[in-house]
C-alpha positions as CSV (number, residue, x, y, z in Angstrom):
1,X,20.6,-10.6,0.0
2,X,20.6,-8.7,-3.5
3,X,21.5,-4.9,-3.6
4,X,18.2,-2.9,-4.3
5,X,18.4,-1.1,-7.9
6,X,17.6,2.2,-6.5
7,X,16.8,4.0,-9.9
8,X,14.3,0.9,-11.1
9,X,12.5,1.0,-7.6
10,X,12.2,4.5,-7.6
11,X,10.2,4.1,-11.6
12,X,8.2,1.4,-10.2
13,X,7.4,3.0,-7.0
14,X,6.1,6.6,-9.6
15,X,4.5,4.0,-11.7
16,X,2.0,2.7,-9.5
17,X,1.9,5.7,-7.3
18,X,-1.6,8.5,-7.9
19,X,-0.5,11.4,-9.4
20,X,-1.9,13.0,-6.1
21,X,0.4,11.4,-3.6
22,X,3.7,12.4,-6.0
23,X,2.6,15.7,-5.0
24,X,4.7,15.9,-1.6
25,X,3.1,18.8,0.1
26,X,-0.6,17.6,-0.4
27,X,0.6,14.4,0.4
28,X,2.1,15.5,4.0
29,X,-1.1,17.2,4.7
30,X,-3.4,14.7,4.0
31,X,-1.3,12.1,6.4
32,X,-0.7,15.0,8.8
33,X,-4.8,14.8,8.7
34,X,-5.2,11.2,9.1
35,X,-2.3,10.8,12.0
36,X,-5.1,13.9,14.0
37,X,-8.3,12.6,12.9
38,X,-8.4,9.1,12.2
39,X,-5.9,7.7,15.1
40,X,-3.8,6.3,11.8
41,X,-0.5,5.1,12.3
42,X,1.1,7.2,9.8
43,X,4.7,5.5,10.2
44,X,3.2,1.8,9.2
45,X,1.6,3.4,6.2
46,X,4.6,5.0,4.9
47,X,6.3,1.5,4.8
48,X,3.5,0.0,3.4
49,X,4.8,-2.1,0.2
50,X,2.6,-3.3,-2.7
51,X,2.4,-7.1,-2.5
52,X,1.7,-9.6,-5.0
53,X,-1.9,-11.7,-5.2
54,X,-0.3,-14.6,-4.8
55,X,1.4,-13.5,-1.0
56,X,-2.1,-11.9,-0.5
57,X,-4.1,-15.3,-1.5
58,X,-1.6,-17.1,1.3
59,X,-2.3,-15.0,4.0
60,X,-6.6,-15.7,2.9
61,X,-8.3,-17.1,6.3
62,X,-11.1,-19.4,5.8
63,X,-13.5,-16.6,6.3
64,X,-12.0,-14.4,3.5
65,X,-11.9,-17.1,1.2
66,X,-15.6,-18.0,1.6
67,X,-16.6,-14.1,1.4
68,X,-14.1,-13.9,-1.8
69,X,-15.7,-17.0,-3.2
70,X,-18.9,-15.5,-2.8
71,X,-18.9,-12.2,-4.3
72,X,-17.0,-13.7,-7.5
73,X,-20.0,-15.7,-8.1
């Protein structure tokens, strides 16, 4: 396994990050917010990684593809 270019993750991860969740304590309120009143598991979304279309498009079911195929008409 490759080491992880810390300094080039940390640019991508600012550039495709909202201005508004680069803003640490508004961030940590809004999740403190969803953990109370949505039931959100605030741990899985905090290791949530952007993924490309391609993986998306492999994990399609049948039913996603048909609904996809649909609203691109």
């Amino acid at each position: 396994m490759s080491k992880v270019d810390t300094e080039k993750y940390l640019d991508f991860v600012k550039g495709v990050t909202s201005e508004p969740s680069l803003d640490w304590p508004v961030l940590a309120s809004r999740l403190s917010e969803l953990e109370v009143t949505a039931d959100c598991n605030v741990s899985q979304l905090m290791t949530a990684a952007p993924v490309s279309y391609t993986h998306l498009r492999a994990h399609e079911t049948r039913h996603a593809l048909v609904c996809r195929l649909l609203l691109e008409k």
